[in-house]
Structure formats: C-alpha cells, structure tokens
C-alpha positions in Angstrom: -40.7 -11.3 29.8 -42.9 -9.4 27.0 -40.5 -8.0 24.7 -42.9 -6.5 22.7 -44.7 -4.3 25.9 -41.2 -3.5 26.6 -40.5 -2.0 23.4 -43.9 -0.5 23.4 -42.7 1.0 26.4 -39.6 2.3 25.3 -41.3 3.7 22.1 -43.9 5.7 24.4 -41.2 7.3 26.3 -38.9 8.2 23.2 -38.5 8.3 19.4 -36.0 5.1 18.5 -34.6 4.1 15.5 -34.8 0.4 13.9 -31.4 0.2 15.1 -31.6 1.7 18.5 -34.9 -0.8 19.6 -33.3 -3.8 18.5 -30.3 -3.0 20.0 -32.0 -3.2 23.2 -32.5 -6.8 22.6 -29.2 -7.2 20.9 -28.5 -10.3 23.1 -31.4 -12.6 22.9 -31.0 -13.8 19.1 -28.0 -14.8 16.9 -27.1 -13.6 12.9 -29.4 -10.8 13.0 -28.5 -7.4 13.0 -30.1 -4.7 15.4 -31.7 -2.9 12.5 -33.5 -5.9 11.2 -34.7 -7.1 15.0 -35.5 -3.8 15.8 -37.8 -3.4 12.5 -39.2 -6.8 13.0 -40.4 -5.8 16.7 -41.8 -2.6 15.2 -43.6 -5.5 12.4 -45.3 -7.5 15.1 -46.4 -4.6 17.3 -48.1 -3.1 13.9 -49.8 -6.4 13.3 -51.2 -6.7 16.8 -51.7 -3.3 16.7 -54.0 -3.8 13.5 -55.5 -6.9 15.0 -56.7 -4.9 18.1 -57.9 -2.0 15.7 -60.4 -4.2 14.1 -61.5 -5.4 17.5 -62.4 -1.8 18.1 -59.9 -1.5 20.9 -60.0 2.3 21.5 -56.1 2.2 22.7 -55.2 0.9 19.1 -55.1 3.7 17.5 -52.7 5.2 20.2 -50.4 2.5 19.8 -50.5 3.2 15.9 -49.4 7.0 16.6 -46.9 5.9 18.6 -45.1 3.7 16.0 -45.6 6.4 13.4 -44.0 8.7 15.6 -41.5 7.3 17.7 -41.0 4.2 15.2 -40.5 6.0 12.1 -43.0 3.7 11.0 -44.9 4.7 7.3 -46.8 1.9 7.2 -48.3 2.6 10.2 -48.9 5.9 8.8 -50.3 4.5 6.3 -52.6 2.7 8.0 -53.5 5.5 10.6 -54.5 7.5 7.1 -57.0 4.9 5.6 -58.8 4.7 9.1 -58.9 8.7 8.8 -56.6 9.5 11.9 -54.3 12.5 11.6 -50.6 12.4 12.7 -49.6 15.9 12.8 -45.9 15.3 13.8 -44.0 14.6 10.0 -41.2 11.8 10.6 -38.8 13.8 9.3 -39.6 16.0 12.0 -38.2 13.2 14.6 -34.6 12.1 15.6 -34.2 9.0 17.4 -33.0 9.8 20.8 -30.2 7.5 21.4 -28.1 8.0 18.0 -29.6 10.7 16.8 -30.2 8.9 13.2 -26.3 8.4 12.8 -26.7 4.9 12.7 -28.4 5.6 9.3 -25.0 6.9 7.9 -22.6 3.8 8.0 -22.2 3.8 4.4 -20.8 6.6 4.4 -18.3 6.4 7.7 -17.5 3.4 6.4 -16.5 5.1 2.5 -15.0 7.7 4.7 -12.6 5.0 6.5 -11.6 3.5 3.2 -10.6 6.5 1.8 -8.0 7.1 4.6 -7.0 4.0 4.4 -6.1 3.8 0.9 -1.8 5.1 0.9 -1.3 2.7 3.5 -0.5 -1.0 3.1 -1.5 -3.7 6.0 -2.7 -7.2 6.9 -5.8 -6.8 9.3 -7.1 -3.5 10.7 -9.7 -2.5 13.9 -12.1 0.1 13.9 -12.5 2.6 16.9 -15.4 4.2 17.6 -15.6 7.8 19.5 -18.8 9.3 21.0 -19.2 11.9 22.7 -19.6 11.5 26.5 -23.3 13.0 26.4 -24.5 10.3 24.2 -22.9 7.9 26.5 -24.9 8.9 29.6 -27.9 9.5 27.3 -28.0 5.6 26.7 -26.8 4.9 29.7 -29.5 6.6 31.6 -32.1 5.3 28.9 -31.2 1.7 29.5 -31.5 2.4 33.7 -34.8 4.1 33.0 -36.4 1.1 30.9 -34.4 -1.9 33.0 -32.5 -2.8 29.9 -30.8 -6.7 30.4 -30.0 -7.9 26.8 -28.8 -4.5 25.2 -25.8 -4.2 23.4 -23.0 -0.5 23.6 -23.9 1.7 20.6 -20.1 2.3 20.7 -19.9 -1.9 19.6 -22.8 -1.6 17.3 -21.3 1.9 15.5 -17.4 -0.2 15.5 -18.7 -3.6 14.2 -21.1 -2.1 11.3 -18.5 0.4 9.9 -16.1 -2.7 9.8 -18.0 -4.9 8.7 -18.1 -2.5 5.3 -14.7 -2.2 5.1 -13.7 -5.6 5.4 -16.2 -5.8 2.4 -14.5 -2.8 0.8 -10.8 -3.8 1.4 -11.1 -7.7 2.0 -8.9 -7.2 5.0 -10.2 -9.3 8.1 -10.9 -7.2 11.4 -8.1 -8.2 14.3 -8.6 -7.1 18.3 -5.8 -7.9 19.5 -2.4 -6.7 17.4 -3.8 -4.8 14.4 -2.0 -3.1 11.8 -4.0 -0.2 11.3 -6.7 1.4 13.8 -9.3 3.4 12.2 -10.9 6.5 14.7 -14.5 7.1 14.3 -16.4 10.2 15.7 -20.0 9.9 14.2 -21.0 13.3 15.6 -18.4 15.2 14.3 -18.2 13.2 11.2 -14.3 13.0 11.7 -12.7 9.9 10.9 -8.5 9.8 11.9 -5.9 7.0 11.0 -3.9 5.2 13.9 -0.8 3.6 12.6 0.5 0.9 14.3 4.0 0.6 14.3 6.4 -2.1 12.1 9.2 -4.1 14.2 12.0 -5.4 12.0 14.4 -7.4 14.2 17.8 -8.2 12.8 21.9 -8.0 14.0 24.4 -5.7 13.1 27.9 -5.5 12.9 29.7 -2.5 13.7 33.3 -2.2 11.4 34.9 0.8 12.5 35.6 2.5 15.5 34.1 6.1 16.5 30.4 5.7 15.3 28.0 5.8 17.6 25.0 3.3 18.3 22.0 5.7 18.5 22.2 9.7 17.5 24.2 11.6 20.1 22.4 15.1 20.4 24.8 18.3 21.1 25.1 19.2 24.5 25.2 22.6 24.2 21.7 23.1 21.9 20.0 19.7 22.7 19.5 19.2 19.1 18.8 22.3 17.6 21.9 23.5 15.9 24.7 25.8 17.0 28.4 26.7 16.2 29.8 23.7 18.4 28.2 20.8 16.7 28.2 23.4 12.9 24.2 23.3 13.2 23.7 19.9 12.9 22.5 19.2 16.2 24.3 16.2 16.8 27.9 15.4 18.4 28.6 13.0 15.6 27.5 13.1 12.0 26.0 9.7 11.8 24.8 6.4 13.9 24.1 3.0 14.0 20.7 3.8 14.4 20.8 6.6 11.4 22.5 4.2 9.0 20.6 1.3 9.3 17.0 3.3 9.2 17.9 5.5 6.4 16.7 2.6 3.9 14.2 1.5 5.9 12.1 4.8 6.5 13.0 4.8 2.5 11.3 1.8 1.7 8.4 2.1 4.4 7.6 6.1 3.9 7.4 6.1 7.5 7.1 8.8 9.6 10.4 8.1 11.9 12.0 5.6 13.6 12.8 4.3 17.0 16.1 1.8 18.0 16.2 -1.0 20.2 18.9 -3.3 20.4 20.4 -5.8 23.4 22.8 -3.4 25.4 25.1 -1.2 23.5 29.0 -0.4 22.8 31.3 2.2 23.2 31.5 4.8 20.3 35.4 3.5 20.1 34.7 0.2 20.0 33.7 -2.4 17.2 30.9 -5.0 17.2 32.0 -7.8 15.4 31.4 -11.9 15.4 27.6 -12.6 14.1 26.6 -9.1 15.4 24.0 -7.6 18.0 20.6 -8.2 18.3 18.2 -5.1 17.7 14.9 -4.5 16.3 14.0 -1.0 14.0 10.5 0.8 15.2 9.2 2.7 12.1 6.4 5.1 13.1 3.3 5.2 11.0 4.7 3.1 8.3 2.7 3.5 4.7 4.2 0.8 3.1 4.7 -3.0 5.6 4.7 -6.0 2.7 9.2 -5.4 2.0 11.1 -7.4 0.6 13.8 -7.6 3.8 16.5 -8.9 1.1 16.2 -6.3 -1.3 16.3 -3.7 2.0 19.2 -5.9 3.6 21.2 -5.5 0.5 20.3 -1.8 0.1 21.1 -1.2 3.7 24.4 -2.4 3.6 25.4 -1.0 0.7 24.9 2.4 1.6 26.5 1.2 5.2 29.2 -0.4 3.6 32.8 -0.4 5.6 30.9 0.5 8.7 27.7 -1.3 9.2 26.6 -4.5 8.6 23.0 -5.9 9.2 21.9 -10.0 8.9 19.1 -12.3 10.0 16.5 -9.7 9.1 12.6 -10.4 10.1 9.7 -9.0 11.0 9.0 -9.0 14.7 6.3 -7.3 17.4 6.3 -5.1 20.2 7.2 -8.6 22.9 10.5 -8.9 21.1 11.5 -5.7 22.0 10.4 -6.5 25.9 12.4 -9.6 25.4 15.2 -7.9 23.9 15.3 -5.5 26.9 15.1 -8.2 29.4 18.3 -9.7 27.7 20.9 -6.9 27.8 22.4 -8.8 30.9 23.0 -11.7 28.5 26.4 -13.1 28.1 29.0 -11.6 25.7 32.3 -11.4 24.6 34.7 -8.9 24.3 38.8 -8.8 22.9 40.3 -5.9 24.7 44.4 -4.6 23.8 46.4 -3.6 27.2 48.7 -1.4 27.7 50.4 -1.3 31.1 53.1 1.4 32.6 55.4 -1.2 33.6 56.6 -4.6 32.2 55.0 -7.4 32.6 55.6 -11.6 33.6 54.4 -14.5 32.9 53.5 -14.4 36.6 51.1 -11.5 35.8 49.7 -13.0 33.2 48.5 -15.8 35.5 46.9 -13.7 38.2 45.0 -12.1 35.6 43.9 -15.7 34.6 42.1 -15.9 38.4 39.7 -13.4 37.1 37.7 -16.1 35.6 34.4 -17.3 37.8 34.5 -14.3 39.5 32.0 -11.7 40.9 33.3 -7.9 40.2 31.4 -5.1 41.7 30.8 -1.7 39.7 30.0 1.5 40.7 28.6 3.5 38.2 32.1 4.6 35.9 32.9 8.7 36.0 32.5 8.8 32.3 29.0 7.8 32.6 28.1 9.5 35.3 26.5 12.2 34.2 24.0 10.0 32.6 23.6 7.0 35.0 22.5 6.5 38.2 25.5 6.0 40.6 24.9 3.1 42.0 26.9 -0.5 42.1 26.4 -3.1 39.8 28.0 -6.9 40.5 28.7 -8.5 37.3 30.4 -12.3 36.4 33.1 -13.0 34.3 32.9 -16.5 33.1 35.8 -17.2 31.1 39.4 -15.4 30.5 42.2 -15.7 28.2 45.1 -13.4 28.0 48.2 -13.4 26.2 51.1 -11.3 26.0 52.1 -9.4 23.1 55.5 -7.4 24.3 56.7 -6.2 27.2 54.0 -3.7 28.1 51.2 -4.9 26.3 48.9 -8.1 26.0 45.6 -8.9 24.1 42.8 -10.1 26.5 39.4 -11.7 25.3 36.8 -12.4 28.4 33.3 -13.9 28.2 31.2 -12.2 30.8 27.9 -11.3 31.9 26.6 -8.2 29.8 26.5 -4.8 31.3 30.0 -5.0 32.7 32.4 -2.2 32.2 35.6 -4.2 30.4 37.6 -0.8 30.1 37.0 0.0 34.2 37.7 -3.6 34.9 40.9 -2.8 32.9 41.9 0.2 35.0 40.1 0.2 38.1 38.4 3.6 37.3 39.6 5.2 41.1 38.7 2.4 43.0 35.4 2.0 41.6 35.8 -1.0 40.2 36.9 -4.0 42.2 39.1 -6.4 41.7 41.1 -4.9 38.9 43.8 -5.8 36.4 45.5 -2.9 37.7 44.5 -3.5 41.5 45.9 -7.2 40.8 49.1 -6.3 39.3 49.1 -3.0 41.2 50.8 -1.9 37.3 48.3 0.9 35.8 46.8 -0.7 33.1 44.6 1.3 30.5 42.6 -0.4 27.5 43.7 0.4 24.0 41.3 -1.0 21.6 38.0 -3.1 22.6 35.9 -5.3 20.3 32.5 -6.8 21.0 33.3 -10.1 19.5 29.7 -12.4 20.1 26.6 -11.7 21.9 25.5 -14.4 23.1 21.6 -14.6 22.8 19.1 -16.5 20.7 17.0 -14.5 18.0 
C-alpha cells in the first residue's frame, strides 16, 4: 500500500482539504487528528516532490501544481514561484470537494453550540451532526471512486471536533449512550438546535381525599378546549394528581411540560393511602436538572397539603418507567365499606372468607367500557378479611393481584364479574367507600 500515490491520486482527481485527505487515512494511526495527518501527507509529497524537482524530473513540477491547487498548499506555491512556474488558479478560488471548507469553521459551530447551551443546566451532553444527503453520496461515491479502506464518516469527524471544543468550553464530558442534552448540528445551513432530554423523578404519593383524579380528565364535550359544560377549562375536574404534584416541579425545572407515569391507578372516589404509589414525573425540555428533591418535596406538599402527599423522591431514567409499567399487575391492597340490601350472618361472612386463593375472571366493567377494550381479565386474590359492622354493612380489606376491579367484585357488575360477593350471598351488595391501602412493589 503507498499512501502517499494514493493521496496523490485523490489530489489529482479533486481539490481536498487538510482535513478531508487525512480523513481518508483516519484509521491507520492513533492521537492524531485528520487535519494534522492530512497536512503531514501533503509535507511528505512536497518534500519528494522537491527532491524529484532537483533531479530534473519533468513530472515534478505537475505534482507541485497539483498540491498548490488541490492541496491548498502555499508553500508549494511558494516553491513553484522561485522556479518561475505560474499557477493561475488563486486558492481562494478552490473549495475542497468533500466539505466544502466547513471543516475550517468548527470554532465557530462549536461557539455557536455553547451559546445554546448556556440557560440550560446538565451533567454530560452529545453532539449530532446533520449533513445534507448530497454531501453524503458526494463522499460516499468519492471513497468508491478512490477504493478508500481506512477512512473515517465526515459526519464522526464534524460530531467529535465540535465536542471536543465544547467539552473544553463547558467542562462537561461527552456521553453516547444517555445524555442530558443533544446538540443538532447542520454545517451547511449553519443552523445549530437544542435536544432536551427529558428528567425522570421517581417518588410515591398518597392520595387524602376522595374525588381527585390521578392524571387530568379532559371534557368530553370539547376534548380540552373549553366550553360551557366544563366553564372553559377544558377539563372534567379542576385539578389532578398529576397537576398537583408537577406544578412545583415544572416550577423549579422551567420545563416545558410534563408527562405522569405511575404503577396502575385508582378510582377518582377512592384514596391512596399506606406508604403511597409508585410513579415517576417526565419533565419535557427541563432548563434547570441539579434540585434539591427536599426543598421540592417540601414545596410540593405544601401546596398539596390535605390532598396529596409525595415521599421517597429520586431521580430515575427512562428503564424505571418500563419497569414501573411492567409492575402495574403487582400485588396491592385495598379496604373496601359494603353495603348489602339485605341482612347479613355470620354465615355470610364466612363464604365471603372462601374468596381468598382464588382466581376471578373480569370482563371489561360497563363504566369503563367506553375506554377499554372489552375483553376478560383473570385476576388472584391472595388474602381476605372481612368483618361486620351492622346489620347491612361490613368493612372488607383484600390483598390481590393489581388490576382487579374490587368495586365489580363487590357487585358482580351484570354478571361480568365472576364469583361475586353478591353472586355468593345472592344479597346485592354495592361498595361504599374504597381505599388503596399498600402497593406492594419495591422502588
């Protein structure tokens, strides 16, 4: 292999760059960068170049013109003018054919990035690099046409440059794989764009009242964009669990909105009590990540306080949420008040009692019908304990697997839920007050 013919070559056939030559050869040395391996090639092939000029070799001075051209090189301009040979073609005159000299401007993208980056707080950021598709093909079909094998992608060289000054700018380390900020790069259209990667904040909350619902309920009538049924608000219910708990947090983040994940969900008349549920809080384009989770704990449960509570704050990533999905089927427990048309016995309180290790098959309830897929669903109740309160009523608290429906198990809901309390007891039962009292899944 002659890497300097090969160069040679590729300088006959089109005007490159210190950059763009050495790029070519990106592969067969460590700890040097493409402009100085490209220059250094150009070096050599000057110095043989000279060498064979004052051997009198007649192709010499061709190779000369062609560095001075195609090289950008003045000191073989130079040279070519004390031996009295006229290069009519000005460098400024030439481009280099692959980056069309935009190589030559990473200060600048680079000042241009740090800008951009300067409201925003983060740990570690990755620089993205957009080129056109022409120039793409352009190098593509340049490396087929000279049989490049040790190239680098200009796209890498452009990316790893431009970060390279703003780690040196910002003394923030570059990271591939999660990073906190992603800065967009288009050297041909000089436009340089900001891609905020979200910030996860796992934690629990307790819900203390009843009739407060977990994530904003958008009117059915306008979808959200105000009428006389929901008084222009938009929303069947003034407030959430979701709106509560990211009011502070888009607050103390500036960010742009946010998005609420948490480990199933309860009913809008029900509590969630005992250490709380799991969720985490999505903020969009976040300007502000280092918090102080205390000082936003604190805040968030002030302005919460009598209906939500929030604990065990942290920052998390995108794979809790998956796991946090994955464990809505966890275990939970639930306290549920009974209320039943007729008297009951001790003797019902006993059947009821059977329910425990047993499978109970679901389809979808009516009152969610509208937004679920009707389908059936077998859930397991592990553990029941009932007790009687007066005549007609008794308080039941049942450990089960999540995503079963305690107030159809209660009443049967038609038929669609099987076995019952009131298919047992054949005595209509309906639920008057259900709590969430533990989920049972590790943070």
């Amino acid at each position: 292999m002659d890497i300097l013919q090969e160069a040679l070559t590729m300088l006959e056939r089109h005007p490159l760059c210190d950059h763009c030559l050495g790029r070519q050869f990106a592969l067969l040395s460590h700890g040097v960068e493409n402009d100085a391996r490209g220059n250094a090639i150009k070096t050599v092939l000057l110095l043989e170049t000279h060498a064979a000029l004052l051997s009198k070799n007649e192709e010499a001075v061709k190779i000369l013109k062609t560095l001075a051209i195609n090289g950008f090189s003045e000191a073989s301009r130079e040279l070519l003018r004390r031996t009295k040979k006229r290069v009519r073609v000005t460098l400024t005159q030439k481009t280099c054919f692959l980056c069309e000299n935009k190589l030559g401007s990473i200060e600048r993208f680079a000042q241009k990035a740090v800008d951009i980056l300067a409201p925003y707080e983060y740990r570690n950021f990755l620089v993205g690099i957009e080129l056109p598709k022409t120039v793409e093909e352009r190098e593509d079909e340049f490396k087929a046409e000279c049989g490049v094998t040790h190239g680098e992608n200009m796209r890498n060289e452009f990316g790893r440059l431009i970060g390279k000054k703003i780690a040196e700018a910002n003394r923030k380390p570059v990271e591939f794989l999660k990073p906190d900020v992603v800065v967009l790069i288009n050297p041909y259209t000089d436009v340089a764009r900001l891609q905020v990667n979200p910030l996860f904040i796992a934690g629990r909350y307790r819900k203390l009242v009843r009739g407060i619902p977990q994530s904003k309920w958008f009117c059915s009538t306008c979808r959200g964009k105000g009428c006389k049924k929901c008084n222009g608000t938009g929303k069947m219910y003034p407030e959430s669990v979701e709106e509560i708990i990211a009011k502070t947090f888009l607050d103390a983040t500036r960010g742009l909105k946010s998005s609420f994940h948490a480990s199933g969900r309860e009913d809008i008349d029900a509590r969630m009590l005992g250490t709380g549920r799991p969720f985490v809080l999505e903020i969009t384009k976040p300007q502000k990540r280092f918090l102080d989770l205390q000082r936003v704990e604190k805040a968030t449960n002030e302005f919460g306080k009598g209906k939500i509570h929030i604990s065990n704050l942290r920052f998390a990533d995108k794979d809790v949420v998956r796991r946090l999905k994955k464990g809505e089927n966890t275990q939970k427990e639930y306290r549920v008040l009974i209320e039943f048309e007729n008297v009951i016995t001790d003797k019902n309180i006993r059947l009821i009692k059977k329910l425990e290790n047993t499978l109970i098959a679901q389809k979808t309830p009516n009152r969610v019908l509208h937004r679920r897929a009707d389908m059936t669903r077998e859930k397991y109740i592990y553990d029941v304990n009932i007790k009687k309160l007066s005549p007609k009523k008794a308080e039941m608290k049942i450990r089960c697997q999540g995503g079963l429906y305690v107030k159809e198990l209660v009443t049967g809901d038609e038929g669609r839920t099987t076995p019952s309390i009131s298919e047992i007891l054949k005595n209509k039962a309906k639920p008057m007050k259900l709590d969430v009292l533990r989920v049972i899944m590790e943070d």
